[in-house]
C-alpha positions as CSV (number, residue, x, y, z in Angstrom):
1,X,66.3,76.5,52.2
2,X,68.6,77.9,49.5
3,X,71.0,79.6,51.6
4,X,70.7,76.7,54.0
5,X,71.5,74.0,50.8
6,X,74.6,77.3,49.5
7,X,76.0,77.1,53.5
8,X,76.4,73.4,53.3
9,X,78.0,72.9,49.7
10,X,80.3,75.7,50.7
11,X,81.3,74.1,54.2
12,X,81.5,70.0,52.5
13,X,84.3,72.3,49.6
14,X,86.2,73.5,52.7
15,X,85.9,70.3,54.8
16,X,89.5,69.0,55.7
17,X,89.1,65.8,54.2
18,X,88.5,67.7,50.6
19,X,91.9,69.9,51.4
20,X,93.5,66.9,52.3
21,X,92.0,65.2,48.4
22,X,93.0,68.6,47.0
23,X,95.9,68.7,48.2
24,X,96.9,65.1,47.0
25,X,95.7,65.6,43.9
26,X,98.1,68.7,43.4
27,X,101.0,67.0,45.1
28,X,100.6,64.0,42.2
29,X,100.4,66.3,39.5
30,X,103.8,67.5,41.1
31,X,105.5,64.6,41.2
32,X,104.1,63.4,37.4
33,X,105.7,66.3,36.1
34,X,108.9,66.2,38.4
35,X,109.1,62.7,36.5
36,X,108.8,63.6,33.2
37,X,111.7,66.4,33.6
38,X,113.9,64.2,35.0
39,X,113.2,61.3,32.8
40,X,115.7,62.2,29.7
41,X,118.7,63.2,32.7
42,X,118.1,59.7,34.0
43,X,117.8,58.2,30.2
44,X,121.4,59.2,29.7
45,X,123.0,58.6,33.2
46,X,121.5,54.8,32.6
47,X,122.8,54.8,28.8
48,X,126.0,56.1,30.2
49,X,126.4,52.7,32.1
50,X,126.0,50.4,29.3
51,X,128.4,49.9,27.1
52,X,128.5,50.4,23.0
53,X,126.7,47.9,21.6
54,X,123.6,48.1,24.3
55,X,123.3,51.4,24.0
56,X,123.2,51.5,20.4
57,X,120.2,49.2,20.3
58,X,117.2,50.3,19.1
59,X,115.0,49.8,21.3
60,X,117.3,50.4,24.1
61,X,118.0,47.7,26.7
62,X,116.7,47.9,30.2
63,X,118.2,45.1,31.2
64,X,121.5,45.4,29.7
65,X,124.6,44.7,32.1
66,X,126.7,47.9,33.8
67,X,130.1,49.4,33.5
68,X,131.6,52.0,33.5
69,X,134.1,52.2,30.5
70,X,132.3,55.3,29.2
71,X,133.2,57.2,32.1
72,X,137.2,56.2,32.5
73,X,136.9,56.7,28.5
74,X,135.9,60.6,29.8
75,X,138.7,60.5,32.3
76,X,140.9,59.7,30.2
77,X,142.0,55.9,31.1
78,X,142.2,54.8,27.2
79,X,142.7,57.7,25.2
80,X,145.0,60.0,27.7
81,X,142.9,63.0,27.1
82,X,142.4,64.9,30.4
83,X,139.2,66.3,30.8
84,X,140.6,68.4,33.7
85,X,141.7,71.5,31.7
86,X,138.3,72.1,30.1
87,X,136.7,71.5,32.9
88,X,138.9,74.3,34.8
89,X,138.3,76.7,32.0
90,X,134.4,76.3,32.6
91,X,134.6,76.8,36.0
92,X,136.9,79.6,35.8
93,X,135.2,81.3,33.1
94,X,131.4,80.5,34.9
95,X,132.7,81.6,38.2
96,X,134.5,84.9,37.5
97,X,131.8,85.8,35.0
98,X,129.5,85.6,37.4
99,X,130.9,87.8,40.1
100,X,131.8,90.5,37.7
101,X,127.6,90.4,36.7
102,X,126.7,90.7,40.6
103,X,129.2,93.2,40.8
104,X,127.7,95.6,37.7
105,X,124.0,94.6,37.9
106,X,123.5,95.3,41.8
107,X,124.2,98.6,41.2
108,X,122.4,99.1,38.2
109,X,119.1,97.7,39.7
110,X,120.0,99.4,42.8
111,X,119.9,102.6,40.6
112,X,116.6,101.7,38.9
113,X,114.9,100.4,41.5
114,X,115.5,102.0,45.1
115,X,116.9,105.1,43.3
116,X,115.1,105.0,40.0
117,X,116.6,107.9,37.3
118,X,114.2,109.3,34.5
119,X,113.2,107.3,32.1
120,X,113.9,104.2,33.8
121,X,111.6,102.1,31.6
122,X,113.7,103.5,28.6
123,X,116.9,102.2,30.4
124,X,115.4,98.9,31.4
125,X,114.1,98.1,27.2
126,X,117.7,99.2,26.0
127,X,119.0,96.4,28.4
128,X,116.3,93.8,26.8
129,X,117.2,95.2,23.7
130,X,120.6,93.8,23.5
131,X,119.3,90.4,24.0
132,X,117.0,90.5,20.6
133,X,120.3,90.2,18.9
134,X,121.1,86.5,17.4
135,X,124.6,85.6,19.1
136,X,125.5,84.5,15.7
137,X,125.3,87.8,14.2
138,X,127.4,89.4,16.5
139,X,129.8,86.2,16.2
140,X,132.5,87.6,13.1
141,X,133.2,91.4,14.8
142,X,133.5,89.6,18.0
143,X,136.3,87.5,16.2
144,X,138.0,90.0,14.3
145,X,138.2,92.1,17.5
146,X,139.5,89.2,19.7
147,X,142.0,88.3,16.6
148,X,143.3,92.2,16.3
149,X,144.0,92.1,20.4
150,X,145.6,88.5,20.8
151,X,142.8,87.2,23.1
152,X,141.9,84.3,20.7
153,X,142.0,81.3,22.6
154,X,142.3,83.6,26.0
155,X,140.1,82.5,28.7
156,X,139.4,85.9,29.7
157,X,137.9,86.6,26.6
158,X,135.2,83.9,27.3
159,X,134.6,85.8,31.1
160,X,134.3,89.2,29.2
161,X,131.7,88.0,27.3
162,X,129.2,86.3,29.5
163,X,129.7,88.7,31.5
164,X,128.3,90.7,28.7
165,X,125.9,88.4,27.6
166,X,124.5,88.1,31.1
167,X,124.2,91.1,32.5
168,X,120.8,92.5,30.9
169,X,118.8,89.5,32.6
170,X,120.7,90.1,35.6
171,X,120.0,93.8,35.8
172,X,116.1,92.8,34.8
173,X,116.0,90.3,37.8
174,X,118.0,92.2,40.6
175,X,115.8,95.1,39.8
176,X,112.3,93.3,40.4
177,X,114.3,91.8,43.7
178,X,115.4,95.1,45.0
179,X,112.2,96.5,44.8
180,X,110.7,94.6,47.1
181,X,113.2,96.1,49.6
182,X,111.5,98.3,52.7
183,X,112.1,102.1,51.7
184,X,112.3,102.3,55.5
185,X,115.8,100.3,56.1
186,X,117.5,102.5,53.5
187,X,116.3,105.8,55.0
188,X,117.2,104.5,58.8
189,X,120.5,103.7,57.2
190,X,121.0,107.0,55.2
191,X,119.8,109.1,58.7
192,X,123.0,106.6,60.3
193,X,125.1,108.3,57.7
194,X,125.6,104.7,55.7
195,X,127.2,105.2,52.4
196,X,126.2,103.7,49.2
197,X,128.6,100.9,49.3
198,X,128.0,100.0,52.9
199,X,124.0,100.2,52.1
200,X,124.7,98.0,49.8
201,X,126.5,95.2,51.7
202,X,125.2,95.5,55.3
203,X,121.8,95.9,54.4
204,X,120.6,96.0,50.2
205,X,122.9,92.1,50.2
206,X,121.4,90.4,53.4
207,X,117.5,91.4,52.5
208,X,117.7,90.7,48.9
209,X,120.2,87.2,49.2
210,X,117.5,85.1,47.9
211,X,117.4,87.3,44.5
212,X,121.2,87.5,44.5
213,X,121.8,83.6,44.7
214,X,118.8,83.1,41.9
215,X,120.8,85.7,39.7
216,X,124.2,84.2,40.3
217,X,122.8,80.3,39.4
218,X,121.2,81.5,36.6
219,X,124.2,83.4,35.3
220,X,126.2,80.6,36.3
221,X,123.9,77.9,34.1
222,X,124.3,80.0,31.6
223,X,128.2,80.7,30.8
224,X,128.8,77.2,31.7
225,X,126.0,75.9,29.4
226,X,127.6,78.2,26.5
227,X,129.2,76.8,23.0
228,X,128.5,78.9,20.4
229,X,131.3,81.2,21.5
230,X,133.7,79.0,23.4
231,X,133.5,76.7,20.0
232,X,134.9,79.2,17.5
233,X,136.9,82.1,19.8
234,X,138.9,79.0,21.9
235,X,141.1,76.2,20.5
236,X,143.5,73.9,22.9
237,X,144.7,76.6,25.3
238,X,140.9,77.8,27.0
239,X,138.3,74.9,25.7
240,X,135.5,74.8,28.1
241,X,133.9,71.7,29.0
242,X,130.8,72.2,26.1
243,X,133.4,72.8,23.6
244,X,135.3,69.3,25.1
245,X,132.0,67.2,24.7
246,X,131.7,67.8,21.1
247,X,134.9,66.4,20.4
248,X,133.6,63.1,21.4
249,X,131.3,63.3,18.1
250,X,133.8,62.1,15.5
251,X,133.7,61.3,12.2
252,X,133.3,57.5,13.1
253,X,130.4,57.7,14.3
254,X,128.2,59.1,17.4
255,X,129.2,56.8,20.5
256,X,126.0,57.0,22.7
257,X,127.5,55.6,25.6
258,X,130.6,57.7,25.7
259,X,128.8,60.9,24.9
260,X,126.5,60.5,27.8
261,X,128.9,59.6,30.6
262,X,130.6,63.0,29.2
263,X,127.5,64.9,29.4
264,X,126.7,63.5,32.8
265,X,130.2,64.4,34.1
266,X,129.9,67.8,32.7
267,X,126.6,68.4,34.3
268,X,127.3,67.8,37.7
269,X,128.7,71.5,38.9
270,X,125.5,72.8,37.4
271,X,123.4,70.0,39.2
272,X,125.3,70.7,42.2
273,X,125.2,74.0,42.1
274,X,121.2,74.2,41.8
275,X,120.6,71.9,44.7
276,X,123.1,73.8,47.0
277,X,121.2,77.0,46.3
278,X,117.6,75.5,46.1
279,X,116.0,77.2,48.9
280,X,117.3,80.5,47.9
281,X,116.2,80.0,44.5
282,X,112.7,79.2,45.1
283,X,112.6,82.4,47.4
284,X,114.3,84.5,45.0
285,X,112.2,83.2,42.2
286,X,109.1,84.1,43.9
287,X,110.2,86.9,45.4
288,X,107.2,89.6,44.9
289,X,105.1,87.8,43.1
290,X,102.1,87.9,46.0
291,X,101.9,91.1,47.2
């Protein structure tokens, strides 16, 4: 009677129709929190269409009418400020960075991973190391130097530095992706008489491009997302689009619906970005975590 009563609680919990209730249950959870993550973005895209004096009620209007004067205030339309230059500088400084960090950490983790050297743990805490390091601490040698070699207000000073900043994490993540690679291919290959830099393109590249396109977004997010440098080492020349937005906080006050048209314009690349690569992402992101 017991394993008779154990038989049937254990086929009602794997019945379809309590998959199917799982499964819902799961898939609302989903969706709650996919809501409250994208609740602030859509906050300021709908403050962003009202104008100053809706926005700056407290509470905020729903029902408040829309325009778009904070967004040709962004473009420029009243004030003649082009937005375009910053905007350039990001791009060039997010893209270039980025390419120079798959460039040096594929190797790296190619190194550690497929070909590991001694110590390799050693090598992998010296790279986390340099990210325990406040960026403000390093912020006044990283001046002086830029100021002694003309590059202040260069925008390859900016790509030098994330490219810096970001390869650690990108050497930590390509290395967990590469190691998931089949030993197998790379022997074939090496019996073929491949060298390393055609292992690496015609066969490391294709198998691992969902790690490589997670590295490269994240990268990406985060020399575009940067201020802290970009504020004090640029001035009018190689502003980036962070460094732009904060000029709309003057000293007259904090213009909520100006600000937030700004931030939404300056967000779209990234936003873009992430939903072009999406698929890769998730597979790169979950890349050997069931085994």
């Amino acid at each position: 009677m017991a394993t008779t009563a154990v038989g049937t609680a254990r086929s009602s919990s794997g019945s379809p129709s309590v998959k199917r209730l799982r499964g819902g249950i799961w898939g609302l959870l989903a969706w709650l929190c996919g809501l409250v993550f994208f609740l602030p973005f859509g906050w300021m895209v709908l403050t962003s269409l009202h104008s100053e004096s809706d926005a700056a009620t407290n509470p905020p209007s729903l029902g408040a009418g829309l325009t778009l004067q904070g967004y040709r205030e962004f473009f420029g339309a009243t004030t003649g400020v082009s937005p375009w230059p910053p905007l350039i500088n990001s791009m060039t400084a997010s893209v270039l960075s980025t390419l120079f960090v798959l460039a040096l950490a594929i190797p790296a983790a190619y190194a550690l991973s497929i070909k590991p050297v001694r110590k390799w743990t050693d090598v992998m805490f010296f790279f986390l190391s340099t990210k325990m390091l406040p960026a403000v601490a390093g912020l006044l040698p990283i001046y002086l130097i830029a100021q002694n070699t003309g590059l202040l207000d260069n925008i390859w000073l900016l790509v030098i530095l994330y490219t810096s900043m970001n390869l650690p994490i990108a050497v930590w993540m390509m290395r967990s992706f590469l190691a998931e690679v089949p030993k197998e291919i790379l022997e074939a290959a090496s019996i073929d008489g491949a060298g390393l830099l055609t292992t690496l393109a015609r066969i490391v590249a294709p198998v691992a491009a969902p790690g490589i396109a997670a590295t490269a977004l994240i990268s990406f997010i985060f020399s575009w997302n940067e201020l802290l440098f970009a504020r004090v080492l640029t001035g009018v020349v190689a502003g980036t689009a962070p460094v732009f937005l904060t000029g709309f906080v003057t000293s007259q006050g904090l213009f909520l619906a100006k600000v937030c048209a700004a931030a939404v314009c300056i967000s779209v690349p990234v936003l873009v970005a992430g939903f072009a690569a999406q698929d890769k992402l998730v597979q790169g992101l979950s890349l050997g975590a069931v085994k």
